[in-house]
N, CA, C and O atoms as a printed pandas DataFrame, in Angstrom:
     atom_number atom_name residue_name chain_id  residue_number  x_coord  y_coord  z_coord
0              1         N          UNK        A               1  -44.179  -77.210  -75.634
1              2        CA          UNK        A               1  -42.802  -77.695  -75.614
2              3         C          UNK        A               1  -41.980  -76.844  -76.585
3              4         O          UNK        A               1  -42.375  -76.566  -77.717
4              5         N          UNK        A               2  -40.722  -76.419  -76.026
5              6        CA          UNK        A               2  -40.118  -75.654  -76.620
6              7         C          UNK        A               2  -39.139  -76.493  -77.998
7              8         O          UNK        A               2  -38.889  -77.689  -78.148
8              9         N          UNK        A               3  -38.892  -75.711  -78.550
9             10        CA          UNK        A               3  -37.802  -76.573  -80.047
10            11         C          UNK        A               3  -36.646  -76.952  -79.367
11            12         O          UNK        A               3  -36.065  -77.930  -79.838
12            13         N          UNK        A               4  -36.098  -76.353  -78.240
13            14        CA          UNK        A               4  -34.786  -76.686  -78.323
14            15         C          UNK        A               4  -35.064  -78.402  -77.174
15            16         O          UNK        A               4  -34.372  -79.406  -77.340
16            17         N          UNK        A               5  -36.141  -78.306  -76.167
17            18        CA          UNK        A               5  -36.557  -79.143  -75.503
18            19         C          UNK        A               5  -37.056  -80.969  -75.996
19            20         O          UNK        A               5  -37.073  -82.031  -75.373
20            21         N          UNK        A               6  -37.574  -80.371  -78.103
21            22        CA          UNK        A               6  -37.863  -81.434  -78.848
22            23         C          UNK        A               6  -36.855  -82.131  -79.173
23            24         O          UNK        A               6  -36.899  -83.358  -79.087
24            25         N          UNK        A               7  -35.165  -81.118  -79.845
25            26        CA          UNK        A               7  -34.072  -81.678  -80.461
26            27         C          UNK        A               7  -33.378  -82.485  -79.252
27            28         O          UNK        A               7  -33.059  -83.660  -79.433
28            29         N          UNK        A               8  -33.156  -81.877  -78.072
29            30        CA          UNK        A               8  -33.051  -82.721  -76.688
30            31         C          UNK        A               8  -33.767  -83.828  -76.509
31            32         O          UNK        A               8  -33.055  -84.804  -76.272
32            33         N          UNK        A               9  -35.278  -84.110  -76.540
33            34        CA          UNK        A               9  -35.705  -85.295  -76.336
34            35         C          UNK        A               9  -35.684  -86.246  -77.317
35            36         O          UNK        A               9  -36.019  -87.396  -77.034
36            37         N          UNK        A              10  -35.174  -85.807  -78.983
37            38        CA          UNK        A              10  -34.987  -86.502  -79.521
38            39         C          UNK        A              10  -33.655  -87.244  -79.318
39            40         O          UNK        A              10  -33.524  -88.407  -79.699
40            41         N          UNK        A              11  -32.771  -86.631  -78.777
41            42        CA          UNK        A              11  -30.869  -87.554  -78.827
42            43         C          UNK        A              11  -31.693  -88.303  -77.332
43            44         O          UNK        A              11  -31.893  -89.506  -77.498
44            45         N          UNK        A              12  -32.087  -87.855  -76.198
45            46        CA          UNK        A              12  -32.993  -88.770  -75.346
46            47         C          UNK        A              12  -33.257  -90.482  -75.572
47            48         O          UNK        A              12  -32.974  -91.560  -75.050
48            49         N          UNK        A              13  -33.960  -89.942  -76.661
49            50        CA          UNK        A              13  -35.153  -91.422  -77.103
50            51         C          UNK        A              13  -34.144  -92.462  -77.635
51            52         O          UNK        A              13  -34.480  -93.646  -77.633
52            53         N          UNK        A              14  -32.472  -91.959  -78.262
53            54        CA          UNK        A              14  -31.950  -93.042  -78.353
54            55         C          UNK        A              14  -31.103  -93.445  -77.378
55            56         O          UNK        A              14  -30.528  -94.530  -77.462
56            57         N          UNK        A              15  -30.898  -92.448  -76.135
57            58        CA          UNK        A              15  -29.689  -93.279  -74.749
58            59         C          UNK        A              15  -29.857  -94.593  -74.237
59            60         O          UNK        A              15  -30.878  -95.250  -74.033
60            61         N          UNK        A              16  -28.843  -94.806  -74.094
61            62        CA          UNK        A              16  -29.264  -96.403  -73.496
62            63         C          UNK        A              16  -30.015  -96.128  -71.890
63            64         O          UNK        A              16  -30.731  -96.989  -71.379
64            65         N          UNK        A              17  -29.761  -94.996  -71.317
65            66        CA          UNK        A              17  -29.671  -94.247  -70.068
66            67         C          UNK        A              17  -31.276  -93.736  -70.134
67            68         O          UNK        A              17  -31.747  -93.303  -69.082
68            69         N          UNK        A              18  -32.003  -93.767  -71.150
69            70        CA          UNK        A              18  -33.393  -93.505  -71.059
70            71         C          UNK        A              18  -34.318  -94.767  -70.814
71            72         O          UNK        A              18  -34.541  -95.496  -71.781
72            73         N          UNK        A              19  -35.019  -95.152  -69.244
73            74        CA          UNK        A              19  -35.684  -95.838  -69.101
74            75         C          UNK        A              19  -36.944  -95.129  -68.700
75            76         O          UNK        A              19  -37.086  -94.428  -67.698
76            77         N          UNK        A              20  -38.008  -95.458  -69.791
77            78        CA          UNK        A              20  -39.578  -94.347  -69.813
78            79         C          UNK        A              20  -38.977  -93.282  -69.574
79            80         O          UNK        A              20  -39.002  -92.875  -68.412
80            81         N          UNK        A              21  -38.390  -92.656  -70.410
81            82        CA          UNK        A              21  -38.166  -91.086  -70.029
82            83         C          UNK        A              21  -37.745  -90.768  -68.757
83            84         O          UNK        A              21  -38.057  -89.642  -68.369
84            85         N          UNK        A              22  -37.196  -91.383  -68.103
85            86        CA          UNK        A              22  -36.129  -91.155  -66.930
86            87         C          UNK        A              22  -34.474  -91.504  -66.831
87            88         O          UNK        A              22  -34.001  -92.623  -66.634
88            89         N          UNK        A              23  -33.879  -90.504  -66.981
89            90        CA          UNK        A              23  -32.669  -90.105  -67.208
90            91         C          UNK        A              23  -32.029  -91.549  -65.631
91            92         O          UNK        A              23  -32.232  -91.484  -64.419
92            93         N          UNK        A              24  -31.508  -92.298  -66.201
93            94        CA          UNK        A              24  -31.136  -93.586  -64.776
94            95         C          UNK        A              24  -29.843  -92.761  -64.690
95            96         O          UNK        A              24  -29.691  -92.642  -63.474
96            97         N          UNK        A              25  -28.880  -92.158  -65.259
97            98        CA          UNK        A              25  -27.588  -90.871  -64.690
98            99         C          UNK        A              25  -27.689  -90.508  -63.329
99           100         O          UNK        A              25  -27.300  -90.870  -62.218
100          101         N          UNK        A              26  -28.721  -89.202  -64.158
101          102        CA          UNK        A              26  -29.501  -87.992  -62.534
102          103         C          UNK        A              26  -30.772  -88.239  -61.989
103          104         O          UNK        A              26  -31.185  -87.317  -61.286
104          105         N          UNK        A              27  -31.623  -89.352  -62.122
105          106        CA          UNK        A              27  -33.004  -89.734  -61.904
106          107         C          UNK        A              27  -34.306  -88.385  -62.618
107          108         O          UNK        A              27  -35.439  -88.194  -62.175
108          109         N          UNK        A              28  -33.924  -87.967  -63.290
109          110        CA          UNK        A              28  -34.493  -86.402  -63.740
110          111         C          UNK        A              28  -35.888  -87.479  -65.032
111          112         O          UNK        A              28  -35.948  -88.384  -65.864
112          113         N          UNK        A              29  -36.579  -86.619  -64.412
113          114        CA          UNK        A              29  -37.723  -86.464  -65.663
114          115         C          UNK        A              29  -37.638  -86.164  -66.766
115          116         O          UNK        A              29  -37.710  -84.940  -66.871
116          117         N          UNK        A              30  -37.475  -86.836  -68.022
117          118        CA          UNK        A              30  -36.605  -85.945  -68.871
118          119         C          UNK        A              30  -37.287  -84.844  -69.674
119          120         O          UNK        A              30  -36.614  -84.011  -70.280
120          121         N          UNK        A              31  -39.063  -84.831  -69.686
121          122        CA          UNK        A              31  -39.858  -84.077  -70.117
122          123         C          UNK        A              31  -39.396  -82.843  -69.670
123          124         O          UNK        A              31  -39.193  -81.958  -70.502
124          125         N          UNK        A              32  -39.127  -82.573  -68.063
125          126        CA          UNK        A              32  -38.747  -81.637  -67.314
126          127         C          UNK        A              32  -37.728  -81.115  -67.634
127          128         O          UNK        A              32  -37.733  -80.071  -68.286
128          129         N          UNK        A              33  -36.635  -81.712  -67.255
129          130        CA          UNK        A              33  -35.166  -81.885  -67.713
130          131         C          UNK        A              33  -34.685  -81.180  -69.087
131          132         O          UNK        A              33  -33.904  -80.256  -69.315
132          133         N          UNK        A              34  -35.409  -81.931  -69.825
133          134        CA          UNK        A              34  -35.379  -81.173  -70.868
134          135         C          UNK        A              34  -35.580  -79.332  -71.626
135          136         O          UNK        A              34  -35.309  -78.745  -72.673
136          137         N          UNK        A              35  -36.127  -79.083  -70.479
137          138        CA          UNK        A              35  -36.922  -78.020  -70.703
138          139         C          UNK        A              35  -36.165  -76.639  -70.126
139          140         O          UNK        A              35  -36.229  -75.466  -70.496
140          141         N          UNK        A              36  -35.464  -77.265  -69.119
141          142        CA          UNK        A              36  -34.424  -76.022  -68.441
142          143         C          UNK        A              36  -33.708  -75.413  -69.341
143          144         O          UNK        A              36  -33.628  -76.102  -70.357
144          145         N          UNK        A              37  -33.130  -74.382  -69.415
145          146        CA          UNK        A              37  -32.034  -74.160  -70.476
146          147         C          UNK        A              37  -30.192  -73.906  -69.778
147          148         O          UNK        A              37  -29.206  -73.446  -70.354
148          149         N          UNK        A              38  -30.319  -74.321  -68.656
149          150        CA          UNK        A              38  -29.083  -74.710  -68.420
150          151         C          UNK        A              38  -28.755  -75.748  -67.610
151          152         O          UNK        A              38  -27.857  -75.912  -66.784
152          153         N          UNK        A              39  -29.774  -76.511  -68.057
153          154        CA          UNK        A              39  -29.603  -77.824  -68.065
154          155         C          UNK        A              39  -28.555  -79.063  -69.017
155          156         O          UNK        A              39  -28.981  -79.342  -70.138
156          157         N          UNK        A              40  -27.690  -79.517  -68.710
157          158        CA          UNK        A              40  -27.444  -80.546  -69.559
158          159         C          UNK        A              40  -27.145  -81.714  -69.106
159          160         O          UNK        A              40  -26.987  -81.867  -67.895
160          161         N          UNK        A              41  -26.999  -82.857  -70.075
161          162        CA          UNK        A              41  -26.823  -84.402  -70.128
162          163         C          UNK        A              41  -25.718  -85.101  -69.312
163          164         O          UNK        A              41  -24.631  -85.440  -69.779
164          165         N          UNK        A              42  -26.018  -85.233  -68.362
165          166        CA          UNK        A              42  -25.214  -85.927  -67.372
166          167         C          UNK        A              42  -23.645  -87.008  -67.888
167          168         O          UNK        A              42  -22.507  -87.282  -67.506
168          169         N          UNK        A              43  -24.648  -87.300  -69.020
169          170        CA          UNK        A              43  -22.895  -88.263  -69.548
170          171         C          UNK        A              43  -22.049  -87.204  -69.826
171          172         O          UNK        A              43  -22.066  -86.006  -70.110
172          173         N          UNK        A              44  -21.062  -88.430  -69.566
173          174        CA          UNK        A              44  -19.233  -87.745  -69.940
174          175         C          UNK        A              44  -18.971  -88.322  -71.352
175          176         O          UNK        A              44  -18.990  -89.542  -71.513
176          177         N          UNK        A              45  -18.664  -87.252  -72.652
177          178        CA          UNK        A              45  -19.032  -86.128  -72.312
178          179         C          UNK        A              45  -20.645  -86.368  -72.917
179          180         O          UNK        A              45  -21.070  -87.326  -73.563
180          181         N          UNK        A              46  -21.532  -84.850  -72.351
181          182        CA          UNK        A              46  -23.080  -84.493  -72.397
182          183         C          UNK        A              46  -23.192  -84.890  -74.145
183          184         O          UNK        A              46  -22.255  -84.823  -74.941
184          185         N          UNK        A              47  -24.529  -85.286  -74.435
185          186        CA          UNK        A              47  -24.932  -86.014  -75.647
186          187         C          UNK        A              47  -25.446  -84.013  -75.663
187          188         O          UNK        A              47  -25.538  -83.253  -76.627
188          189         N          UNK        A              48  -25.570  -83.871  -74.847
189          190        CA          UNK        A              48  -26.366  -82.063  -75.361
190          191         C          UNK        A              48  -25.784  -81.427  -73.906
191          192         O          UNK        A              48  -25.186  -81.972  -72.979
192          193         N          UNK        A              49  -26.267  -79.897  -74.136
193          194        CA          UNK        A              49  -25.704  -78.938  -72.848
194          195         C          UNK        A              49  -26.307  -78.224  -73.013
195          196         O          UNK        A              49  -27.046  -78.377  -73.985
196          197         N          UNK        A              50  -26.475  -76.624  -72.008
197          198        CA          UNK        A              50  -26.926  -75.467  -72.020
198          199         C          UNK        A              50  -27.356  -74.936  -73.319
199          200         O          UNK        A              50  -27.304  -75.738  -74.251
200          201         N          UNK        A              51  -27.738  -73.833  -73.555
201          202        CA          UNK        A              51  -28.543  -73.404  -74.827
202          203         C          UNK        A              51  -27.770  -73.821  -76.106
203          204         O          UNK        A              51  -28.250  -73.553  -77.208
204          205         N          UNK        A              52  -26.332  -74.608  -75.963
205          206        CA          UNK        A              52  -25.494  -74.864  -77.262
206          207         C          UNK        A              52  -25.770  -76.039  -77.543
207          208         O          UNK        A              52  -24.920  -76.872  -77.858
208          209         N          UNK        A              53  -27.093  -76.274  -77.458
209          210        CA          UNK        A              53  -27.969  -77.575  -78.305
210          211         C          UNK        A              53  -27.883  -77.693  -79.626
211          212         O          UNK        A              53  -27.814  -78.744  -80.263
212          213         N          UNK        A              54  -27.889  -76.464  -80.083
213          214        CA          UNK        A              54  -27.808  -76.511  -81.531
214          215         C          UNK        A              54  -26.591  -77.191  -82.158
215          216         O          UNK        A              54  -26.542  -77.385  -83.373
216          217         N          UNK        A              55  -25.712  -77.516  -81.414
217          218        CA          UNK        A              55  -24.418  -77.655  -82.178
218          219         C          UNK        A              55  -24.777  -79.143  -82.370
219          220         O          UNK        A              55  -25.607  -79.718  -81.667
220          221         N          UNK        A              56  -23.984  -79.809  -83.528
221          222        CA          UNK        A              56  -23.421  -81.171  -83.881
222          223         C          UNK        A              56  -23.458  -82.178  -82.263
223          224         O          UNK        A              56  -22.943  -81.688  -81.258
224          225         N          UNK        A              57  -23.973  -83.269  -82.226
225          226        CA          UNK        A              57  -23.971  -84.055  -81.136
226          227         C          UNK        A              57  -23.123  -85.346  -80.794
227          228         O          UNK        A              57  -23.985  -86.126  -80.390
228          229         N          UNK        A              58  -22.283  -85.795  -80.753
229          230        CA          UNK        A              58  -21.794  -87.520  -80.870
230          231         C          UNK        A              58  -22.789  -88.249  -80.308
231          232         O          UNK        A              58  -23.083  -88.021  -79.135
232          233         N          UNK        A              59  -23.480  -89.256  -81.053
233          234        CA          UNK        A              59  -24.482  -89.803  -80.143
234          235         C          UNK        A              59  -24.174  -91.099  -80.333
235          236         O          UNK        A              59  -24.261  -91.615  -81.448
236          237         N          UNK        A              60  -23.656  -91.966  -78.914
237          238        CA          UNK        A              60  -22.985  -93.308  -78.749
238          239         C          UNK        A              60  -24.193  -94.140  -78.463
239          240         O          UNK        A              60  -25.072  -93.660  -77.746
240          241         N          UNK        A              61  -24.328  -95.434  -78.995
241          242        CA          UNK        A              61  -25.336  -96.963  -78.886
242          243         C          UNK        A              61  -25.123  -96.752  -77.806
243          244         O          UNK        A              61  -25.857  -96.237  -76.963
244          245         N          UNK        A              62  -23.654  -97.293  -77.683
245          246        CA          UNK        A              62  -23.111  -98.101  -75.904
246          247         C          UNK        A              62  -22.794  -96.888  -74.967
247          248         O          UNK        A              62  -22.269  -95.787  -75.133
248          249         N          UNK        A              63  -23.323  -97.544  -73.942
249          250        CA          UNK        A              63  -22.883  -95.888  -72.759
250          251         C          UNK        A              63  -21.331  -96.308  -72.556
251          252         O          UNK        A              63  -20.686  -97.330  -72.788
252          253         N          UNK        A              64  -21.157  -95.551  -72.232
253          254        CA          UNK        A              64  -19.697  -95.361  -71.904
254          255         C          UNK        A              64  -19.504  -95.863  -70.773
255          256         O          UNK        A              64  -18.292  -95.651  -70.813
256          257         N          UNK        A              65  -19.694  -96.529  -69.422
257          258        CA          UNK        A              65  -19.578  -96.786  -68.099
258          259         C          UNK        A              65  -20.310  -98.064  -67.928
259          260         O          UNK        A              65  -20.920  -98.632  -68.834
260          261         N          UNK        A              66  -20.202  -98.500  -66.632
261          262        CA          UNK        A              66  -20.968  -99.809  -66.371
262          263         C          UNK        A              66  -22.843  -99.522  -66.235
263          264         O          UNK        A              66  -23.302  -98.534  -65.662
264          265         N          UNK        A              67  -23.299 -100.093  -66.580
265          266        CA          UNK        A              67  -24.775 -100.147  -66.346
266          267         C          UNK        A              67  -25.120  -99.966  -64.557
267          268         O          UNK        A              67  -24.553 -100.359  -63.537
268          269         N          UNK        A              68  -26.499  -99.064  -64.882
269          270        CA          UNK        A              68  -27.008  -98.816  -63.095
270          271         C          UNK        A              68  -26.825  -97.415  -63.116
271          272         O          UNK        A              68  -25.870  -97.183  -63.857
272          273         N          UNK        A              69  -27.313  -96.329  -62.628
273          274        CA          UNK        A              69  -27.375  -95.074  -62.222
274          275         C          UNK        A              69  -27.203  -94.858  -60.826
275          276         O          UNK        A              69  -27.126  -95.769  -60.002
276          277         N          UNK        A              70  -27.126  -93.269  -60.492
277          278        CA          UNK        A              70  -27.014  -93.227  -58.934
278          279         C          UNK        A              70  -28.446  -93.732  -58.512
279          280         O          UNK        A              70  -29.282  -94.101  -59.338
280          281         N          UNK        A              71  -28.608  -93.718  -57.446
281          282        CA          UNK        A              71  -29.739  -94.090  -56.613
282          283         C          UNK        A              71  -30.699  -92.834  -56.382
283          284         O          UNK        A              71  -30.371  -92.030  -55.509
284          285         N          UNK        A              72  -31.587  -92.672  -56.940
285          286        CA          UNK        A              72  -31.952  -91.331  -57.088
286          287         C          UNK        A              72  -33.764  -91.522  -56.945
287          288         O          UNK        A              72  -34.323  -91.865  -57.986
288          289         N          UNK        A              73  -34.649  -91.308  -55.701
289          290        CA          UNK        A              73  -35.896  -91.947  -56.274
290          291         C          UNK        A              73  -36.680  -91.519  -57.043
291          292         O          UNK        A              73  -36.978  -90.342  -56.843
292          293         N          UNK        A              74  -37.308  -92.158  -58.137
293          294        CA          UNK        A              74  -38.146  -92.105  -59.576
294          295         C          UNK        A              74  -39.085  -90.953  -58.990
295          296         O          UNK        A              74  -39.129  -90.832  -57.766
296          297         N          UNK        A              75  -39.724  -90.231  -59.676
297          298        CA          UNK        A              75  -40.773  -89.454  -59.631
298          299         C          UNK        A              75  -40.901  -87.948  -58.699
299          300         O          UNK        A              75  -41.865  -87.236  -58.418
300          301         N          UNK        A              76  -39.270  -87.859  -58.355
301          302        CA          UNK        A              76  -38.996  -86.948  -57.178
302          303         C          UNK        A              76  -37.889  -85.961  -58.266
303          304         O          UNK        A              76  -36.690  -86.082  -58.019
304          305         N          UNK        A              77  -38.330  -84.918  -59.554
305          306        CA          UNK        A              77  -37.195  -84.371  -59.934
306          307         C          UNK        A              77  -36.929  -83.607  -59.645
307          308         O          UNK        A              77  -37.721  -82.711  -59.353
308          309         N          UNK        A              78  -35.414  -83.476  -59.533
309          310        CA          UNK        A              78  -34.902  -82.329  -59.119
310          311         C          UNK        A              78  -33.716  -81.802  -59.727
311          312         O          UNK        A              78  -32.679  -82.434  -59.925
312          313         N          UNK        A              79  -33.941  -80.576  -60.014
313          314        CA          UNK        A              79  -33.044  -80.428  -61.593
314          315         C          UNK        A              79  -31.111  -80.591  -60.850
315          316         O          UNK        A              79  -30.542  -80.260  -59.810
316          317         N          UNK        A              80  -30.813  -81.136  -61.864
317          318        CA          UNK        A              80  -29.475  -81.121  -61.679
318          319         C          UNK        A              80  -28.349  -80.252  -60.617
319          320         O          UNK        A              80  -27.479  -80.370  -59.754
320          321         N          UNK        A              81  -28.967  -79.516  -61.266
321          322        CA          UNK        A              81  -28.264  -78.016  -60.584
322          323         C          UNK        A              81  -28.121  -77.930  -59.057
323          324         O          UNK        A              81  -27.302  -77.459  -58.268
324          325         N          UNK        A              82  -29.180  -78.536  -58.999
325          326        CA          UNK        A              82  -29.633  -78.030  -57.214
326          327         C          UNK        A              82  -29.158  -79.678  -56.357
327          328         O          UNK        A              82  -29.374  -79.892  -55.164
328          329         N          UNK        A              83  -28.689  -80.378  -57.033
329          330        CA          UNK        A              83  -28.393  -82.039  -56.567
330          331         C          UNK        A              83  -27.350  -81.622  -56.156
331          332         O          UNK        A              83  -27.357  -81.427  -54.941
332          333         N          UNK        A              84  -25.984  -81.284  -56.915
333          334        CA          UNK        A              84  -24.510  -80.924  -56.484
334          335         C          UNK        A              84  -24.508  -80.103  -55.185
335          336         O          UNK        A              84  -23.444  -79.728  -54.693
């Protein structure tokens, strides 16, 4: 596991949006997810983004939106990118 993939799964472990390590946003694996490097965090705005992980993060308790994700089925990831 890469460093920038650890500081990512750490802002992760506190989303309200992390159920077992599945992103309920984009249905994404977040082990996986994590690991892309132009990959980023589906909330508005992203708790992290593309390789500018390093920067300062706002990291909110409450999500910002109503509870529930898209409909996306569990165990099928598919990175962001390629969903749009």
């Amino acid at each position: 596991m890469s460093e920038l993939s650890e500081y990512r799964l750490a802002i992760c472990a506190t989303c309200p949006y992390n159920q077992d390590n599945i992103c309920i946003l984009c249905g994404c694996d977040l082990a996986i997810k994590t690991l892309g490097p132009n990959e980023k965090c589906p909330q508005i705005p992203p708790k992290w983004n593309e390789e500018t992980s390093s920067k300062p993060v706002r990291v909110s308790a409450t999500p910002s939106f109503a509870s529930g994700g898209p409909s996306v089925p569990v165990g099928t990831c598919i990175p962001c990118s390629q969903k749009r």
